[in-house]
Each structure stands twice: as C-alpha cells, then as structure tokens.
C-alpha positions in Angstrom: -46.9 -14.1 -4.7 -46.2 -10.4 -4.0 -43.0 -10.3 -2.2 -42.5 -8.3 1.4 -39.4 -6.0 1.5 -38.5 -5.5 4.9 -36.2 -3.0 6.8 -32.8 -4.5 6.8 -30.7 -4.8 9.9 -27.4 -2.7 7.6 -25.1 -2.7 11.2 -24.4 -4.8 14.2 -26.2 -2.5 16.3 -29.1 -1.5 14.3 -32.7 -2.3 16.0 -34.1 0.7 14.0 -33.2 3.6 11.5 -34.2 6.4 9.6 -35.8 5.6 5.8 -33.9 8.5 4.1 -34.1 8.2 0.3 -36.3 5.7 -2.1 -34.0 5.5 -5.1 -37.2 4.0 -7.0 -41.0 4.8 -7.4 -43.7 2.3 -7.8 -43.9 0.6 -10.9 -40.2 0.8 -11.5 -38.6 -2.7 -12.4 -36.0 -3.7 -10.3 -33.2 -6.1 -10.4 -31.6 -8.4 -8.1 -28.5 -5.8 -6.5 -30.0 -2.9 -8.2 -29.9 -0.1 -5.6 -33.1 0.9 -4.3 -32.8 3.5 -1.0 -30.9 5.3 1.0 -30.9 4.0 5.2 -29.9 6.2 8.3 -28.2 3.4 10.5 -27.0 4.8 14.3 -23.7 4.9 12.7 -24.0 5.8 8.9 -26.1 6.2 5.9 -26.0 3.2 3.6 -27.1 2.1 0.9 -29.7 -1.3 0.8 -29.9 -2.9 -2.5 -32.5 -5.4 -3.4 -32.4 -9.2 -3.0 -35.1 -10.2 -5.7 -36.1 -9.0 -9.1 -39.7 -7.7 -10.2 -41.9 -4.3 -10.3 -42.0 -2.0 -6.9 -45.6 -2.4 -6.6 -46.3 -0.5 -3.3 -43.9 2.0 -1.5 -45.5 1.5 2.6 -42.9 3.5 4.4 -42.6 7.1 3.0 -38.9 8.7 2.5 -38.0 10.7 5.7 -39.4 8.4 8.1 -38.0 7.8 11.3 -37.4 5.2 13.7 -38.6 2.2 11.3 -37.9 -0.9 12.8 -35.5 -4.0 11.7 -37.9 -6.3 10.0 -40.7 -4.3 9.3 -42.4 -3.9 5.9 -41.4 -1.0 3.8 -41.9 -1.7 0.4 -44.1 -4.5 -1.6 -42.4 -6.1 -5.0 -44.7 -7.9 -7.4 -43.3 -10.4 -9.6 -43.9 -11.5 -13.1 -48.3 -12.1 -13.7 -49.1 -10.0 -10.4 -50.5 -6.6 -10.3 -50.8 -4.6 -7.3 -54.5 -5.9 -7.2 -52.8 -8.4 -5.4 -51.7 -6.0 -2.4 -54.1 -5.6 0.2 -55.3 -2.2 1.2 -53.7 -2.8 4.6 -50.3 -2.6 2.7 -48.8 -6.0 3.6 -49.5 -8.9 1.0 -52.3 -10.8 -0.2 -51.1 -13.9 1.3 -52.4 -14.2 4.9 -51.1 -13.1 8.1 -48.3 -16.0 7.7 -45.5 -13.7 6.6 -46.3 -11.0 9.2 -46.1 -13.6 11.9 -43.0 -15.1 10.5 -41.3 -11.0 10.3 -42.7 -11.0 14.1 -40.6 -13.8 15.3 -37.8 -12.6 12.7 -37.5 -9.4 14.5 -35.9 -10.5 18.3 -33.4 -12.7 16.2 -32.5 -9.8 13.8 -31.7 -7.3 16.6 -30.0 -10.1 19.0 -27.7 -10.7 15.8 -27.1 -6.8 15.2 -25.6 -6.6 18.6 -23.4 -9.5 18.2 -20.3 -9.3 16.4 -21.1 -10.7 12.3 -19.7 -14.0 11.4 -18.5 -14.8 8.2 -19.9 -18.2 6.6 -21.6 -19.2 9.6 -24.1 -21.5 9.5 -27.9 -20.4 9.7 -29.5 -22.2 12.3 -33.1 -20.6 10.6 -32.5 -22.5 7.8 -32.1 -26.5 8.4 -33.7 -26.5 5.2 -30.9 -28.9 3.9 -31.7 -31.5 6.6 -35.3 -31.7 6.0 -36.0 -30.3 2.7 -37.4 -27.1 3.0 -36.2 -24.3 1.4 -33.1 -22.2 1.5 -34.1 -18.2 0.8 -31.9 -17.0 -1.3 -31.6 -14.1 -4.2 -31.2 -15.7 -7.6 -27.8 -13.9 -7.7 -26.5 -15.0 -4.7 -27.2 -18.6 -6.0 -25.3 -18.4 -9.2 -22.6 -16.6 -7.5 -22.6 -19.8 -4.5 -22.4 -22.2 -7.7 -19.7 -20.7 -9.3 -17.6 -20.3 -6.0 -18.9 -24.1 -5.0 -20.2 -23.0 -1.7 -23.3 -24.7 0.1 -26.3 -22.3 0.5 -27.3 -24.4 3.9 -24.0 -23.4 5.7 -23.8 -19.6 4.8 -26.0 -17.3 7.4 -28.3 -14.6 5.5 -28.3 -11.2 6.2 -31.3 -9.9 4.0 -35.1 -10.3 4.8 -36.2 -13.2 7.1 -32.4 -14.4 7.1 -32.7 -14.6 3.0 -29.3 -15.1 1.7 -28.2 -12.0 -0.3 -25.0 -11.0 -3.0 -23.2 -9.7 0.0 -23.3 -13.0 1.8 -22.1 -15.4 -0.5 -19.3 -12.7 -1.7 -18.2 -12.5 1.3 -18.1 -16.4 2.1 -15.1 -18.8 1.3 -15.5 -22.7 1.1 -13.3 -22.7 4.9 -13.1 -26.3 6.9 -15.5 -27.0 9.2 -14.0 -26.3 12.0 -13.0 -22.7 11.1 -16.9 -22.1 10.5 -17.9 -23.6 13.3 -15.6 -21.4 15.9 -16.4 -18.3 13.6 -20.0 -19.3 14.6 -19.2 -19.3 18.7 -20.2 -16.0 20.0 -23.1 -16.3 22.5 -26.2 -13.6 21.1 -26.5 -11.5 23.7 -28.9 -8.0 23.3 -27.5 -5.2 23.7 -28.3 -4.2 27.6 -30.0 -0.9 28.7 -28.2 1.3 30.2 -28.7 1.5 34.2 -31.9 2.0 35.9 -32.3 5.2 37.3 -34.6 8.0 37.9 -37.1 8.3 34.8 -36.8 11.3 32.5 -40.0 13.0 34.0 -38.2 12.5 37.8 -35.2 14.5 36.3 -36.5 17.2 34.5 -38.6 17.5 37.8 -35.7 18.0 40.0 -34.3 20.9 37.9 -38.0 23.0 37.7 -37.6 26.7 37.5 -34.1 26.3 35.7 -33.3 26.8 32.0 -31.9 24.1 30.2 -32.2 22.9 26.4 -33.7 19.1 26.3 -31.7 17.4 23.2 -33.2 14.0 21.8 -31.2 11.2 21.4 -30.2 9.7 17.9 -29.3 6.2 17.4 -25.8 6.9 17.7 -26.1 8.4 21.2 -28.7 5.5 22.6 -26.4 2.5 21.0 -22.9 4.4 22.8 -25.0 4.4 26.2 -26.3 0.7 25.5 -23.1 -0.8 24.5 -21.2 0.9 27.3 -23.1 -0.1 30.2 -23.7 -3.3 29.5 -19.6 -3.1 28.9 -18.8 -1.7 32.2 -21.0 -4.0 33.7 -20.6 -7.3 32.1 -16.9 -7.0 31.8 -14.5 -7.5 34.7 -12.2 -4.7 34.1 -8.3 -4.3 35.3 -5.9 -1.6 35.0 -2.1 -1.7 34.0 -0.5 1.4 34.1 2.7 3.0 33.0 4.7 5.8 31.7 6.8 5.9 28.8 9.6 8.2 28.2 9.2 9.5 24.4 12.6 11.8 23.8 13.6 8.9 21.7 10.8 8.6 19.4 9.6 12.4 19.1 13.9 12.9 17.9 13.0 9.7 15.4 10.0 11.1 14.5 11.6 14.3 13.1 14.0 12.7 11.0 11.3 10.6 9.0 8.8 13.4 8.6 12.2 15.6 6.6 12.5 12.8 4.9 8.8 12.0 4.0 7.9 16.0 2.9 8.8 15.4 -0.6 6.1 12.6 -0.5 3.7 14.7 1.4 3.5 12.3 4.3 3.5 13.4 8.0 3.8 11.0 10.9 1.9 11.7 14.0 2.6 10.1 17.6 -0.5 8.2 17.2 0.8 6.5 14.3 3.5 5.2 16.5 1.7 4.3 19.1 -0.6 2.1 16.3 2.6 0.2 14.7 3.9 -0.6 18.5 0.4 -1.9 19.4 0.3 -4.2 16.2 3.7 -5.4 16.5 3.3 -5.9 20.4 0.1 -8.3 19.5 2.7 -10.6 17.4 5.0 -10.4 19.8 2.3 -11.9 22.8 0.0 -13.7 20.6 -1.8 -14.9 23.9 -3.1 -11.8 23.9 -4.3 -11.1 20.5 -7.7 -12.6 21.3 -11.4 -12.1 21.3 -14.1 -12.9 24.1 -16.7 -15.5 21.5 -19.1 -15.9 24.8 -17.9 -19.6 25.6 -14.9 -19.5 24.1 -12.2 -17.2 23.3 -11.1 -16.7 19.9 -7.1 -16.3 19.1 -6.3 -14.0 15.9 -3.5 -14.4 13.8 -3.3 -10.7 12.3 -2.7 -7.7 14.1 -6.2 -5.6 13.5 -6.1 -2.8 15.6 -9.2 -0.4 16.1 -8.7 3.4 17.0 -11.4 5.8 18.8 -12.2 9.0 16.3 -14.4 11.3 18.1 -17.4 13.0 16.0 -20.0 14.9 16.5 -22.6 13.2 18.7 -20.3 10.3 19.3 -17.8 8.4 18.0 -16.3 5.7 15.7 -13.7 2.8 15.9 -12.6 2.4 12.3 -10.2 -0.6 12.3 -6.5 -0.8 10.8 -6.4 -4.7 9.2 -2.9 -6.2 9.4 -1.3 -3.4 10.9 2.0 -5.0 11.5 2.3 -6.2 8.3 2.2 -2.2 7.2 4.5 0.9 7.2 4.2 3.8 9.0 3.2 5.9 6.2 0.6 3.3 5.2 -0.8 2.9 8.5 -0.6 7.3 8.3 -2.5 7.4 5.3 -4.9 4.9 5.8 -5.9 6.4 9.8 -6.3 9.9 8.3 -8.1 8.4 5.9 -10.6 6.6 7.7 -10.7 9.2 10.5 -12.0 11.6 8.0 -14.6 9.5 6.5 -15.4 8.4 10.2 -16.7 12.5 10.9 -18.8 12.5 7.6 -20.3 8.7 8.8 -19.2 7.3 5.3 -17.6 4.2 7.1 -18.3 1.1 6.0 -19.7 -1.3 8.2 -16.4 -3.9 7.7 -14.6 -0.8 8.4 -15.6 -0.5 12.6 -16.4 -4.1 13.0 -13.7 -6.2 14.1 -10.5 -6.1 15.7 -8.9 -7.6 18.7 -7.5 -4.5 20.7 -8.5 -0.6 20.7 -6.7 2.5 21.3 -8.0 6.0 22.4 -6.1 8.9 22.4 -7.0 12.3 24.3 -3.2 13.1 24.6 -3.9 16.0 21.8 -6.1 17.2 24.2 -3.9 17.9 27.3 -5.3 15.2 28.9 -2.5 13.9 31.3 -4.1 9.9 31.8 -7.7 8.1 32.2 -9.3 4.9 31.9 -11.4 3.8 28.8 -14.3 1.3 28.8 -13.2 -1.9 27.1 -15.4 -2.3 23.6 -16.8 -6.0 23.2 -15.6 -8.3 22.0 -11.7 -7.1 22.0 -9.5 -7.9 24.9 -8.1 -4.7 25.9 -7.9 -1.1 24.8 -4.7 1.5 25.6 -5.4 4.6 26.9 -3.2 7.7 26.1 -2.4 10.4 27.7 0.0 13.5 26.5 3.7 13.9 26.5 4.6 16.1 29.2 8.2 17.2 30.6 9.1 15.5 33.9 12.3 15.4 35.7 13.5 11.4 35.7 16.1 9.6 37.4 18.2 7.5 34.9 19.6 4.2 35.4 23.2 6.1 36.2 21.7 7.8 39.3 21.4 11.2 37.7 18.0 13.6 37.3 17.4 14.5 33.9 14.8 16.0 32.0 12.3 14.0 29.9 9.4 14.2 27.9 7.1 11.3 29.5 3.5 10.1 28.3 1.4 8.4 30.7 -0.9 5.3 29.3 -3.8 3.1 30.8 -4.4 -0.6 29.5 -7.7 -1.7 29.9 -8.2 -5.4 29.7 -10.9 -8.1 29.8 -9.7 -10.3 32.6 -12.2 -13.2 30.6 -9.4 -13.2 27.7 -6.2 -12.2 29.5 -4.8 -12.6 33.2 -2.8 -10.6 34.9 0.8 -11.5 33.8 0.0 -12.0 30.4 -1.4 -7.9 30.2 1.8 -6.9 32.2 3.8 -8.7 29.1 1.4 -7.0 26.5 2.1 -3.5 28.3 5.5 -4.1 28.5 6.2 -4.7 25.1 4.2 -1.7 23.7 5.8 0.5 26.3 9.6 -1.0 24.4 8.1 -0.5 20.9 7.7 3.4 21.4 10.6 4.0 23.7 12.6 2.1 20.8 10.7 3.0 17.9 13.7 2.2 15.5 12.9 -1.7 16.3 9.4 -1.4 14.5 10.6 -0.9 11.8 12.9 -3.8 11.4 
C-alpha cells in the first residue's frame, strides 16, 4: 500500500511551515534516514529525513509552498510491486478515506504536542498497541536501532507521521526506570493560546484612514512570540524581585582574565558572568531549579540556563547545558557560538528547548531596568539592566562612587514562593559582586 508522507511537526511550536526545498524528484528511491527536503519551521529551516524506504511516487506539495499544515500530505512513497497507478488522481492514496481521517484526528494532537515542551522516552498513549496487539508504527531503522539498544517500541513516543516512531526517537531514548519516564511524561498539553481579543485587523486599519503606514505580514516567528507570550502573561502568576548589584569588583576581575586570555583569543563579556553566577546560584538553591510539568513540578539536577538573543523579526533562547559544571571561557565560546547561529536560524531544535531559568540582557543597550515575561515551562528569568555610576553609601558610613547594575527576577509563583526567589536573587546578586567564588 502506497504510503502517505505527511508534514512533520520539526519544533515544539510548529502548527504550520514553509515547504522550502524537495531534495528528491519522483521516481527517486529512497531510504529509511535519507534526506529528502528542506522545511521553514517559525524558528529555523531544517531538514526532514524519511521514515520508510521505497520510490517517491508523487510529489503533492510543490517546493516554495507556504503555510502547509502539520500532518498534511506532501509527498506519496510507493513500495516494492506498486506503481503510481496505485495513487489516485486526487493525490492522497488508493486506500480509502481511512488514512485521511486518521491524519484528521492526528492533526489537534500533533499541534497540542508542538506547544508542549518534548519528552524524552515517554510513552505514546496513541499506541496501546502492546496491550492489545495492534501495531506499533515504526521505521525499520528505528526498530533495529531499539533492538540493539534493548528498548521497548510501546514505551517510546513517536515523532514522525501519525506518531510513527522514527531514527531520531529511539536515538534519543535510554532504557530509564519507570518512574523517570513516567514524570518525564507529566506535562499537561495545553495549545498554545491566542493572543488577546481585541479590535479585528479591518477595525484598526480603519481607525488610521487617510494616514500612511506600511502593513507588514506576520511570519511564523512573529505569530508563535505573540501566542506564547500572552498566553504567558496571562496564565502565569508573575512576581517581581528586584535589586542592584554593585559591579567595581567584577568589571576590575574581568580585566585581569581577558590579559590573560588574549593569547588564546578569548574575551569575557559581563554577560558571561552573569551566566556562570546564574548556574552556580541554581546549585546553590536547588528548590529553585525547577520546571512547571502542569500537575506537577519537575526538580532539575543540572544547571541549564537559556539566554534571550535578539534577531531579526524576533528572537531565540538557545540553552547553555550544565553551565556550572563549565568555565568561563567555555560557557564564552559556546554563547557566542550559539548566539551567532541563533541570527542565521541554524539552531537546533535541542538547542532552544529546555532549561529551567532564562536571562535577558538589554544592559548593552542603555537600558537602565525592565521586567521580562517568564517563558513556559522555566521558573524564572533575570532581567538585566546596564552598569551605571552611582554614588553609594558603604557599610563604614562614607559616599563613594560605584558602578551599579540594576536587575529584575521574574518568577512563576506555581514553582517558587516568595522566600525561596529572595534566596535565589540573593545568591546571584553574591556570585557577581564576588565573582572570584565562581570560579572555585
């Protein structure tokens, strides 16, 4: 039977995307993992490889085509015996409306997964096909690869076609306990919300009649930031913390280490400072190192911190794994590293998913302080400000002179209380006004 080849869902967030490139042309042969075109996602293009082997026998969605939904037919692969006599003129498959119907109610699952954060090994609740002895979909490479690594097919969640288990899936999947899948599995789906209502686009163009402006469409980038963020702003109960840190101390340790990193052609910024005393702060309050999982909160043992980059039309938050367990030139090289990648959209998607706390920096910017919107499911994010000169009163009594940088902790009251983001804050705000202690 011909089989259906489907717009994959390639990021969280992805309900639809841009069919940029076929790598292959009807009547090419094709093998399971062999790359076959290029997808626009709202955050990068990628890849999409195929799950099955056989001859492209029809190519339904043309290169260049936009807005193709997640789940909908693209491409039609024939396999061994079949001819393309065997597609129907309509495009879909010779075999009924059945896998039509089944992509139809695929569709509202693949999107309510894409805006929920990916879990690793979870188990597929499409496919109790262990229990009653249906089948499990899966690519004939991801099923050697599953025997090899002695992993059960039932308890790993696909991410291919109709929830068909692809290479990706089972590469990614480790034989953990039970109970380590099963709160890996917790988050609640939830759809990404619209933003606000408000006055239709027609009402608003109407109130500005008779002056110039220049209407610009939104891409998927722009509609998921708006989508994400409202529901964000609405759904989480926000609180502030707020302090000022004093940074004579670090800018004068700074300086030293960047003399004596120029022969390696290394270059520390503030930023990178405020990263290490971030990670280290989230060992030193584990409480806090945590994740909202919809009934449930989820504790993290490593330190992965994710940092705002701003590009054009939008903006990333690439992810710095284990970040306390790294130097500061590491964690320097990798940021400027994945900050540069982040403005060409080459990212990864394991590369912005994750983490348990964010930090957005507009201090290079002159901007003195704000507050930024927490990003689901991390606990918190650190707004920074820039380093200004401020007269301070020491703990002798006297006025002096200091360089001072106001920051902003935002925190999801759900995952941490009051006292516990007060410790948090406080021992950041230590790390970087006694930024020799990182480092030991």
């Amino acid at each position: 039977m011909p089989i259906e080849i489907l717009m994959p869902a390639l990021s969280p967030t992805m309900e639809e995307g841009t069919l940029a490139k076929w790598l292959v042309k009807e009547g090419d042969t094709v093998s399971s993992g062999d790359l076959i075109a290029e997808i626009e996602t709202d955050k990068a293009t990628m890849e999409f490889e195929a799950v099955d082997e056989g001859v492209v026998g029809k190519i339904v969605i043309a290169e260049g085509s936009e807005g193709v939904k997640v789940n909908s037919l693209i491409a039609v692969l024939l396999e061994d015996g079949e001819s393309a006599d065997d597609i129907s003129a309509g495009g879909s498959t010779g075999a009924s409306a059945a896998p039509a119907a089944a992509a139809a109610e695929a569709a509202p699952a693949a999107v309510e997964a894409a805006a929920s954060p990916p879990a690793v090994a979870s188990p597929a609740p499409a496919a109790p096909a262990a229990a009653d002895g249906s089948r499990i979909f899966a690519s004939p490479l991801a099923r050697r690869i599953a025997a090899q690594k002695g992993l059960d097919l039932a308890a790993i969640k696909g991410s291919g076609p109709k929830g068909r288990i692809i290479k990706a899936d089972v590469e990614n999947a480790t034989a953990a306990p039970k109970a380590v899948q099963t709160t890996a599995a917790a988050p609640a789906p939830a759809t990404a919300a619209a933003p606000a209502a408000g006055p239709s686009a027609d009402a608003v163009a109407r109130m500005y009649e008779g002056r110039t402006f220049e209407e610009v469409k939104l891409d998927g980038m722009r509609k998921t930031i708006a989508a994400r963020l409202s529901e964000a702003k609405q759904t989480i109960p926000h609180f502030y913390l707020r302090r000022d840190i004093k940074l004579d101390a670090l800018l004068k340790f700074r300086s030293q280490l960047n003399k004596q990193l120029e022969s390696r052609g290394a270059k520390l910024s503030v930023n990178d400072f405020v990263i290490k005393a971030v990670a280290n702060a989230l060992q030193q309050v584990p409480e806090a190192n945590a994740v909202w999982a919809g009934d449930r909160v989820l504790k993290m043992k490593a330190s992965d911190v994710a940092v705002a980059v701003a590009i054009e039309g939008g903006l990333f938050t690439p992810v710095l794994q284990d970040a306390d367990m790294k130097s500061m030139s590491t964690l320097s090289t990798e940021m400027k590293d994945l900050a540069t990648r982040a403005r060409d959209r080459k990212l990864a998607p394991h590369e912005y998913q994750g983490g348990s706390f964010a930090i957005s920096n507009l201090g290079m910017f002159g901007i003195d302080n704000f507050d930024a919107i927490v990003n689901p499911p991390h606990a918190g994010i650190l707004a920074v400000g820039t380093g200004v000169k401020k007269p301070v009163v020491g703990d002798d009594g006297e006025l002096s002179v200091a360089t001072v940088m106001s920051v902003t902790m935002s925190v999801d009251h759900r995952v941490i209380d009051g006292a516990l983001g007060a410790e948090l804050l406080n021992a950041i705000v230590d790390n970087l006004e006694n930024p020799m202690v990182m480092l030991a």
